[in-house]
Every structure is written in C-alpha cells, then in structure tokens.
N, C-alpha and C positions, 0 to 999 in steps of 0.2 A: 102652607109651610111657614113656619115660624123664622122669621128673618133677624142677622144678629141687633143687636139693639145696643145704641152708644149711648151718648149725651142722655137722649130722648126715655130712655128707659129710667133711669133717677139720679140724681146729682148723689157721686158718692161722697160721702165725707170722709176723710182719715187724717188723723192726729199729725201732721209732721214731726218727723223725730229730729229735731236739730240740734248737731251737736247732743244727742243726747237730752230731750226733755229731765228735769229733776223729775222724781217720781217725789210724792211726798211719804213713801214708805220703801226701803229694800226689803228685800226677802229674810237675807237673813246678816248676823255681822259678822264679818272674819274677815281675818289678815291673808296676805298675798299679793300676788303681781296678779293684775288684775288693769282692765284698760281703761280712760281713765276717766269715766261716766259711772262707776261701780258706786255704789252707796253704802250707806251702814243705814243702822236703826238707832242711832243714838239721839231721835228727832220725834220717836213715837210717843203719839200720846196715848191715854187708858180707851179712849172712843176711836184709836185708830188699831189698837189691840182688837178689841171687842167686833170691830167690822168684819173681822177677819176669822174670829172665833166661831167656825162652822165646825158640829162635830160628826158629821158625815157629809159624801159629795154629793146624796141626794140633793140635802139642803142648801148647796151652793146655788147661787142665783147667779149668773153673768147678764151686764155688764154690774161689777163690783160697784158698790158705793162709792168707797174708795180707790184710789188706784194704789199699785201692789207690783213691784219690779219684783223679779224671778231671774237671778244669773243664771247663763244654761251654758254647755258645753254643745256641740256638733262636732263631729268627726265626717265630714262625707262632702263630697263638691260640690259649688252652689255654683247654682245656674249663672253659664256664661262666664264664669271668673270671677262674678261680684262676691259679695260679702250676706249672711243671712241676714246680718242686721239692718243693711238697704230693701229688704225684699218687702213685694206688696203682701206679702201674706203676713210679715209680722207685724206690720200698721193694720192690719185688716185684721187678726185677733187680738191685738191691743183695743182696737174701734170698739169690740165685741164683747170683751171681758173684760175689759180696764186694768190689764195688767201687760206691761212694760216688758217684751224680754231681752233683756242685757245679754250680748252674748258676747261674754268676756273672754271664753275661748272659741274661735272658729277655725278650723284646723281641715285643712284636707292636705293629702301629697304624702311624699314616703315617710319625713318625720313626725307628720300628727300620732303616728301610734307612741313613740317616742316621750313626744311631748304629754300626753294621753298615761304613760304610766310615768310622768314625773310628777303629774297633777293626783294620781293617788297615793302619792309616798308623802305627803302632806297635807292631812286631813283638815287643817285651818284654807286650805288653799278651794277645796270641794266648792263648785258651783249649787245652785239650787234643785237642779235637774240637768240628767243626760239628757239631749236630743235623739242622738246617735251616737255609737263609741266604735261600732263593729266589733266588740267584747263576741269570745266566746262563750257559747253556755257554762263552761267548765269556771273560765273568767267571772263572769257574772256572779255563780254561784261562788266563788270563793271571796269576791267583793263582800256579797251580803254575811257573807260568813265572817267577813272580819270586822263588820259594821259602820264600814263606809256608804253602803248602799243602803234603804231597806224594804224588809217585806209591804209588797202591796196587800196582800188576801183582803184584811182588814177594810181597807180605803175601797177596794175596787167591788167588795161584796155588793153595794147598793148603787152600782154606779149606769147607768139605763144601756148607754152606747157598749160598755163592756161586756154584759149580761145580754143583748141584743146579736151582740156576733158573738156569743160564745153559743146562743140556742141555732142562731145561722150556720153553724161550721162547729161541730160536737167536738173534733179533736183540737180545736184552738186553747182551751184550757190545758188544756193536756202536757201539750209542746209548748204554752210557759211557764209549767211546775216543775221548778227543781228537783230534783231526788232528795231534797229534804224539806220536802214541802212548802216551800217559801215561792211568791212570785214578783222577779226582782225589777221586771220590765212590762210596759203596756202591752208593748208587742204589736206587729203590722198586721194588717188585714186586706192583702196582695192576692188574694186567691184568681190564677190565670185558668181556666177550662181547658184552652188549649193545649197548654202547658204540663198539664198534669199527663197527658198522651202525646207526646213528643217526637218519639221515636215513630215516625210514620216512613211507608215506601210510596212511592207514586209512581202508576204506573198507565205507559202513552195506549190510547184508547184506540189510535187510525191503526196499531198493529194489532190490537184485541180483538178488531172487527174484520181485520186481513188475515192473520191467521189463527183465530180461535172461534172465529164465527161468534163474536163479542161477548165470548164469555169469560169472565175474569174466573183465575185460578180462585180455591179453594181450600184445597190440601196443598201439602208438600209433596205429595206425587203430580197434581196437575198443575204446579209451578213448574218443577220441575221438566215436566212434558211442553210446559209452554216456553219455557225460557230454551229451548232444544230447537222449538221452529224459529225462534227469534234468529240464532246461531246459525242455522241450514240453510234459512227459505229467500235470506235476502231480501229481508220486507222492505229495506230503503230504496232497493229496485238499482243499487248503482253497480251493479255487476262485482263487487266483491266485497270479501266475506268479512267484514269491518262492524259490522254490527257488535256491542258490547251489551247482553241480556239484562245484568243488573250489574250496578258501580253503587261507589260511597268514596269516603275518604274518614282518616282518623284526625279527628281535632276542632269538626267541625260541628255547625247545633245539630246533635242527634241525627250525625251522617255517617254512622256507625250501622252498616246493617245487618251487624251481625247479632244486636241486641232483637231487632224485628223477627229474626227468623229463631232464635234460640227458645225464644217465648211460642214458637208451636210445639216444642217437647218439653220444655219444665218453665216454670217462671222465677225470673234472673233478669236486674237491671244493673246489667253488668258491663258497662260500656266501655268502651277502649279508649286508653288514653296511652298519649307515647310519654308524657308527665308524671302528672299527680294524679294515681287511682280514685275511684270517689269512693268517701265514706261510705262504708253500709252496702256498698255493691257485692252481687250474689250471696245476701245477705235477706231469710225473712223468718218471720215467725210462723208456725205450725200449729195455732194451739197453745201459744204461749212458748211454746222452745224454741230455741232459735238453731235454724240449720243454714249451712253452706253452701249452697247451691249448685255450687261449682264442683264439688266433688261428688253430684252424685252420677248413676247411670245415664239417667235422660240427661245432661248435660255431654254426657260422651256420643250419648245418640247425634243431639245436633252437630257437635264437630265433628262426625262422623258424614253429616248430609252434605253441609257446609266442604267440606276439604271432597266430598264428590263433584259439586258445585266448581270449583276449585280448577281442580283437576281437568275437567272436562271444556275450562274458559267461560263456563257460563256466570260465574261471579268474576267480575274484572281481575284480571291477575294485579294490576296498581293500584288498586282496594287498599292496601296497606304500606303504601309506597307514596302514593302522588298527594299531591298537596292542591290546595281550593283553586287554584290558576291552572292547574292542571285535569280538575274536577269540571269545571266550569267551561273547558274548554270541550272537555267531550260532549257535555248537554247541549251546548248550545253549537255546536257542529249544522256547520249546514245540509250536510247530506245526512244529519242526524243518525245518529247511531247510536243509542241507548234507549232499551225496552221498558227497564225499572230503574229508580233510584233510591237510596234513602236519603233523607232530610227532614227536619223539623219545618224546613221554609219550602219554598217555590226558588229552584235557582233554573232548573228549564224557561228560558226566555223569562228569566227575572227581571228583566229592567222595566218588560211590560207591568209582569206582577205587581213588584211590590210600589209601582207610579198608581196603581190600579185603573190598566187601562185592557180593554181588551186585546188577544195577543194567542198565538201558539201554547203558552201554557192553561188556556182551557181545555183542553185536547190532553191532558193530565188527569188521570182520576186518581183519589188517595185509597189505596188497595187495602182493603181489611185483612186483619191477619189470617191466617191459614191455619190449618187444622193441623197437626202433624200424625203420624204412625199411631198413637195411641188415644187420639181427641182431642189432645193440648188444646186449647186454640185461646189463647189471653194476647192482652197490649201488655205492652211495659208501663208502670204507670208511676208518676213521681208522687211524692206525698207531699201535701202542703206543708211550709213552716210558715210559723207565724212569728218568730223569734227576729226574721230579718235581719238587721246591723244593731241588732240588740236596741230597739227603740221603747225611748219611754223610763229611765227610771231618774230615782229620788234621790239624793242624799241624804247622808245624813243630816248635815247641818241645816238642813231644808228647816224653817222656823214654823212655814204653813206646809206640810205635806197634802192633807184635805185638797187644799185649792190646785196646789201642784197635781194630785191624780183628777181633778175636776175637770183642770183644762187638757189634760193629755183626753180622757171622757168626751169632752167636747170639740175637739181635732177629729176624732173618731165618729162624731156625724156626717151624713151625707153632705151635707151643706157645707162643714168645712174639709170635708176631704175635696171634695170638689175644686173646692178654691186651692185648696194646696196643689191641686196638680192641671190646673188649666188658669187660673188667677180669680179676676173679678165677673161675679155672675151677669151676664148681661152683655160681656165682652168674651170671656174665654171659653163660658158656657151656659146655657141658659135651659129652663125643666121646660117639657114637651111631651106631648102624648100622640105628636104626628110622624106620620109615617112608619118605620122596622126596626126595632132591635135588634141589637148582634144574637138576642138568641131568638130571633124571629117573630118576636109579639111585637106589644104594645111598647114604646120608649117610653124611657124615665125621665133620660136626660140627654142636651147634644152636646157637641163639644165646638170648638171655633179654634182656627190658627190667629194668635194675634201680630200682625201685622207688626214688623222692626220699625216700621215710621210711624207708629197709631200714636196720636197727638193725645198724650195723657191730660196737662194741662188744658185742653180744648175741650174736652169731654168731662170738666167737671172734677177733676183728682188734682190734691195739693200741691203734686210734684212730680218730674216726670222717671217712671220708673223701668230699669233696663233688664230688672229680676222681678220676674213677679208670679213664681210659682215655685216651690222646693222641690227638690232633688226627690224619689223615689228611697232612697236610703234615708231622708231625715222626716218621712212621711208620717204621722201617726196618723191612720185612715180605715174608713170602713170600706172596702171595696172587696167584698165578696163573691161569689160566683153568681148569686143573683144579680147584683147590683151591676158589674158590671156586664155582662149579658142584657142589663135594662137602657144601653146607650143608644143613643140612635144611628144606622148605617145609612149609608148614601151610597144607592147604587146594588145593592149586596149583590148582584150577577156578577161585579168585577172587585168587589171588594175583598183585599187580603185577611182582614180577620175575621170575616162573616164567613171566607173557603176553610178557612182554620177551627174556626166553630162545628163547621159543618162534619172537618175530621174527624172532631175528639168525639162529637156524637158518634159517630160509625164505632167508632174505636170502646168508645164506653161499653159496651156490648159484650164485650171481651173484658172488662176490668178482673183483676184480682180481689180479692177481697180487703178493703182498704186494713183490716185485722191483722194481714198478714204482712204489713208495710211496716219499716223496721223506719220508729221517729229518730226526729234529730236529739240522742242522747245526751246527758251531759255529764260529760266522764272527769272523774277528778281523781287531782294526784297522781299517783304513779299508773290509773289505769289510761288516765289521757294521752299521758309519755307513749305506753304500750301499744295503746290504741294508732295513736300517729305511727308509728313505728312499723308495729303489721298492716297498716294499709298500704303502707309504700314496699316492703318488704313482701309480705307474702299476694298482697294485690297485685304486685308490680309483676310478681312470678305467675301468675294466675294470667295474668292480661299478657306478657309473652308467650306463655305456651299452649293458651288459647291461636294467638297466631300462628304459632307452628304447628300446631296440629292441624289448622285449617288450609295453611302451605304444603303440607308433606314434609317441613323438615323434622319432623316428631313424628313417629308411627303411632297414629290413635290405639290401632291391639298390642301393639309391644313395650309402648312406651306409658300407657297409660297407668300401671302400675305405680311406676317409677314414679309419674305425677301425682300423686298420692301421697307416697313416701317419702317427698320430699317437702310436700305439705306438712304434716306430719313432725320431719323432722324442724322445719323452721318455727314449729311453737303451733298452728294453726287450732290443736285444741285450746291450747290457751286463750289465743284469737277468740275463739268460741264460746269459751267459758265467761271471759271478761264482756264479752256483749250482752251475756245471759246474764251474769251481775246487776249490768246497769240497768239494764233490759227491766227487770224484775222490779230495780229500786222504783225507776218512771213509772213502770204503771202500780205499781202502791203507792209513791204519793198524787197521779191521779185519781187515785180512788177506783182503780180498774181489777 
C-alpha cells in the first residue's frame, strides 16, 4: 500500500504571490475599479506580443516563456472563508503555466450576483475570464449575444482535454451549445454514477427473511403483498401493531418515494417539492416530441396504486406531512419499525454509515425497482449537466483568448483537476494502482485528508496555506464517470460510496433511454419568463394534486377529468409547445 508522502516525495516550489508579484505583461487594458495589483499593457514590448501570439491551443506550450496575468472574476465560495487568490491551487497553476491570476473580483454571498450584473453593464470594467458566475444558459447566451462574452467553438476545436471528455461523455457538447450554435463556457466535467440513480428505496433484509422467506418483491403486486405482512405479522416481535411498511418525507435527497414507485407504470422524474418544482419534471422526449407525463393514463394508474397503498397504512400516512427529525426518528426507532424507505443516502443507523463503520444499516438492501401491471420496470434517472455554475468563459476584452481557453484545457486534465479538488499531489493525493476502486477494479488515483496542522513551511512549500483546494462550483475539471470510479476505496464492505456505487449498478438495468431525457434547455426571452412561470404554476399544481389524489382528498375516477382540464386551462399546451421549441433549436445546433 502506497503511504502519503510529504517532504520525502519532492521539495515543491511555488512562486509566492506577495502583495501581488508585478507580472511583466496584463492580459489585457481597461479602465475600472479593479483591486489594486491589476495591471495594464502599456509596458509591452514587440517580443513580449509575439510570446503570446499562439494561433491555436494545440500549440500553446505551458509553463509560458513569459509570464502573462489574466484578470478573472469568481462567483462561488472559497474554501473556509479565505479568498481564491491565497489558494494553493493558484500558485500551483501559476508554477505550471506562468500565468498570474489576478482575481480582481471575488464574490460569493447574497450580493455577488448584484455586483456580477454591475460588472456587465460596463464593458471597459470585463475581467479577462469568468471562473464561475452561476449565469444561466439563457444569461450566458444573451451575454454572448451582446458581445461581452465570446464564442469558444473556434478555440476549443483543437483543444486535447476538451475533445477527450467530449468522446468520454457524448452528450457534453451538447449541453454547451446554445440554441444558436455558439459555445460560451468550458463547462464542468462533474459526472456522479450514483447520482444519476438517486431516487433509491432500501429495504430491511431480517424482515425479508422473516416473512418473505428472503425473497425481495418484484412486482407491484408482490410489494404490495409484502408490505401487508410487514402491517399484520409483527415482525418487530413487540406485541403491537407500530410497524410502518414504507416512509419517506418531502424535501429531502430523493426521499420522495413516490418518484420510485410511479416509474413501475410510466417514466416521470417528477419529484415532490413543497417549494420550487424542478425544471423539466414529468417532462421527456418520445422520438423527438416532447410529452407530459403527468397527464397520461399510466400516470393515473400509479396514483391509483399509490392512494391504495395510502389508504390501507401501508405507505406512511406522515409521508407528506413530517419533516427529517421526524423521518429520522422513525428509522432509527429502537424497536425499529419501518420495512422500506426512500432515500438517496443511508439515514437507517446513519451515524454508523456515513462514519463508515460497521453498523445495523448493513442489514439494508437497495431494492431494485419493480415491475408494475403492464412491465413498467425503469429507475428515475437524472441527466448529467455539464454547464455547472456556468464555468469557464472569456471576454471579450480578453487580449489573449487562445491562452485563456488553453489554460481553462489544462485545468481539465487529470493532474490538475486533481489538485483543484484534494491540493498538492503527494499530500492530498497521490496515482496508485493498489488495491479497489470505487468501481471495483484497478485504482487510478487515492485521495488523503490533509491535516488542519500539516506544517506547510516544514515540508518544503513557500508559505503556509489555509486554502488549498477550490470549491466544486469554481472547478474546471475532468472527472468523469470513469475517472472517478478509478479512485481508490478503503474498505468498500463499509464504505458509503462504494454501497452507492453498487445501487446505481442494480438500478442501471432499469435505465431510460438517456434519448428520452429532456437536457438542460436554454430558453430565451419571453420563452424563459414563460418557462419559470409554468413551472411554478402548472408544476406546482401537478405536485399538489399528485398528493391528493394519493391522500383521497381528490377522487382519482371523478376528479381526474377535472385535473386535466385544468391543465389545460392554466396554458399547459403552451407549456408543451414552448419546451418543443427550444427542445428542437438544442438539438439543431447540436448537430442532432
């Protein structure tokens, strides 16, 4: 086994930034408030032009001849409270590429968005690159549209890391083509396995072997039959009838389980919210048209099983009522009394789980889904974005764009994503090919905690650093579903994301067809307005009378009419239409 390596492994070198090193080149000149390390080019010579004159990123070479300041903006929270411009990662791609980043705006907290559209109503004020902005697609495109931002295509055609996870992961180009063909953002490369199969049930195995003779259900008739003995037979043995077959609660990670069971009679990721409905719920494509999920028969079929379920106590009557202290309370009940749950995590004897220590919640199995009345039998399944907090673009007054997508290209290696999200290699994470991956083979790479008192100074680094990895939101990285599935696990009999891994396998089985997955769109103008609007509005309606039909305060056969018609009347064709719009523009300028 490969043991962490400090000092001993190589003396690292990094430039100290004090007070802002001069760079002997900015990026680019303009006026603004600006902090107060910022530079101009009124200092360039013809041989420090020509260093810089690459006309594509194949042919950028890091580290630069020269060195090369790049003003950036960040929207997103730096580790611990510090600032991006103290962090080890930006002396460590400075080390690497001899370029400086100036981060004259660093912004998190409720007014960076604020300050974030003051900084584009004055185009002399434009940094050299976004980090992160959290911009929406719609946002983004209408940046590029007014020529504050600009098209990547060009820059990122030859670019190795870009073209490398776009052959890795097909729909990543995809999801960052505008609807007018332009690509305004690098874009993240965040793909979680697990993740993508979320909505899981788990269900307790010592009552599967007590009263099913360890057979786990199938269908939705032999749930249903099972979740009956659960209710009758007293499997917790304490003499009364306290047992609750299946629970969830709304609001929590994909402890909604009424997403799990609806996916045995039609597919609908349509999960309950007592807030803000999610974009695109009961929402997919058919063949290229887009339908509604929620209004068809097989959708009334499962409210139909559902409000049986209901009815009879076998789905927790506080299912739509209790909240995670009260969720939390039933699971972990000492005389235990719940059969199934839903969750994306482990909260049955969670404290063991997620410590990763052995514990009661091995005695948990993750229950594939079930078949319903007509063969249904799919997971819900989320679609990757790669668009993240809008990471990765250029401005326009960017003087070197070329180097500007070069290094965003080279963030997107293995090697520096790495570092961007564990620090210095050797300390926070070092390459291995011993012992298990999270997807069960050979590792790629391990990872390390580092230590709040690890003596930077001592071990060879210029200065002691209290940031030394970026936030997830201001990441440009290559982490893939291969890539990461190549990490190394410790332990994986108790480890929580190797049990997580092992889910979404069972669960992939059941996938949808990733075709039929409605991307993250980018709707402009008045259809964006529209689009916000009927999600809160006609979702909102969608997602209460889903619960009352599943309560009985709704008559599924008498009233289901009326939920239709009132669809209907609040615009929902329209709904429909306008998805189909943008729906149609994405995949033309995909190329689809």
């Amino acid at each position: 086994m490969k043991k962490r390596r400090f000092f001993n492994k190589r003396i690292i070198s990094i430039i100290a930034s004090t007070a802002m090193v001069v760079s002997l080149l900015g990026g680019c000149q303009k006026s603004g408030t600006k902090s107060s390390n910022a530079k101009t080019d009124d200092t360039k010579s013809t041989s420090s032009e020509d260093a810089f004159n690459f006309k594509s990123v194949k042919d950028v070479t890091f580290p630069l001849k020269q060195k090369l300041e790049l003003t950036v903006f960040v929207y997103a929270t730096a580790t611990g409270g510090g600032t991006y411009q103290d962090n080890y990662v930006t002396d460590w791609l400075e080390e690497k590429t001899n370029i400086h980043l100036n981060y004259v705006y660093d912004l998190d907290g409720d007014d960076a968005k604020t300050k974030l559209n003051l900084v584009m109503t004055d185009a002399a004020s434009l940094p050299d690159i976004f980090l992160a902005t959290n911009w929406t697609k719609s946002e983004v495109q209408s940046y590029g549209q007014q020529g504050l931002i600009i098209p990547l295509n060009d820059y990122l055609k030859d670019a190795p890391n870009w073209n490398a996870n776009n052959e890795k992961s097909p729909s990543r180009k995809a999801d960052l083509t505008m609807t007018d063909g332009n690509i305004y953002t690098y874009g993240d490369e965040n793909e979680s396995f697990h993740n993508m199969f979320q909505n899981r049930m788990w269900i307790y195995m010592p009552w599967v072997e007590k009263l099913n003779d360890g057979k786990v259900p199938q269908t939705t008739d032999e749930l249903y039959d099972y979740m009956k003995k659960i209710k009758t037979q007293d499997p917790n043995g304490n003499g009364a009838a306290d047992e609750i077959p299946m629970t969830g609660y709304i609001g929590g990670w994909a402890t909604d389980p009424t997403v799990w069971m609806i996916n045995s009679f039609v597919q609908c990721n349509n999960p309950l919210s007592n807030t803000n409905p999610t974009v695109a719920a009961g929402f997919v494509a058919n063949n290229g048209k887009i339908e509604y999920n929620v209004m068809k028969d097989q959708y009334k079929d499962a409210l139909k099983y559902m409000n049986k379920l209901y009815k009879e106590g076998l789905l927790d009557n506080q299912t739509f009522t209790q909240d995670n202290t009260q969720y939390d309370s039933a699971l972990n009940n000492t005389d235990h009394l719940v059969g199934l749950y839903a969750d994306g995590g482990v909260n049955a004897d969670g404290d063991n789980f997620w410590a990763n220590k052995p514990g009661d919640w091995q005695n948990w199995a993750c229950l594939e889904p079930v078949a319903g009345p007509d063969g249904v039998r799919l997971a819900a399944r989320s679609i990757n974005s790669y668009f993240g907090s809008s990471v990765g673009s250029i401005s326009a007054n960017c003087k070197y764009p070329v180097i500007a997508a070069a290094l965003f290209d080279f963030m997107a290696s293995e090697e520096a994503s790495n570092v961007q999200s564990y620090g210095p290699e050797g300390i926070g994470w070092d390459w291995t090919t011993d012992g298990t991956s999270l997807g069960g083979g050979t590792p790629k790479y391990e990872t390390y905690k580092i230590p709040d008192d690890f003596d930077w100074l001592g071990n060879g680094f210029s200065k002691k650093y209290d940031h030394w990895y970026y936030t997830s939101d201001a990441m440009v990285r290559s982490s893939n579903i291969d890539f990461r599935s190549a990490v190394k696990i410790e332990h994986p009999e108790v480890n929580g994301d190797y049990v997580f891994q092992k889910a979404a396998e069972k669960y992939e089985k059941y996938s949808p067809d990733v075709s039929t997955l409605i991307p993250n769109l980018a709707f402009g103008g008045e259809d964006s307005q529209a689009i916000s609007e009927y999600t809160l509005t006609i979702g909102g309606f969608v997602n209460q009378a889903t619960v009352q039909f599943i309560t009985g305060n709704m008559d599924i056969d008498k009233d289901w009419n009326n939920y239709i018609s009132k669809l209907k009347d609040m615009g929902v064709e329209d709904y429909i239409a306008r998805y189909q719009k943008c729906y149609d523009a994405y995949m033309k300028a995909a190329g689809k």
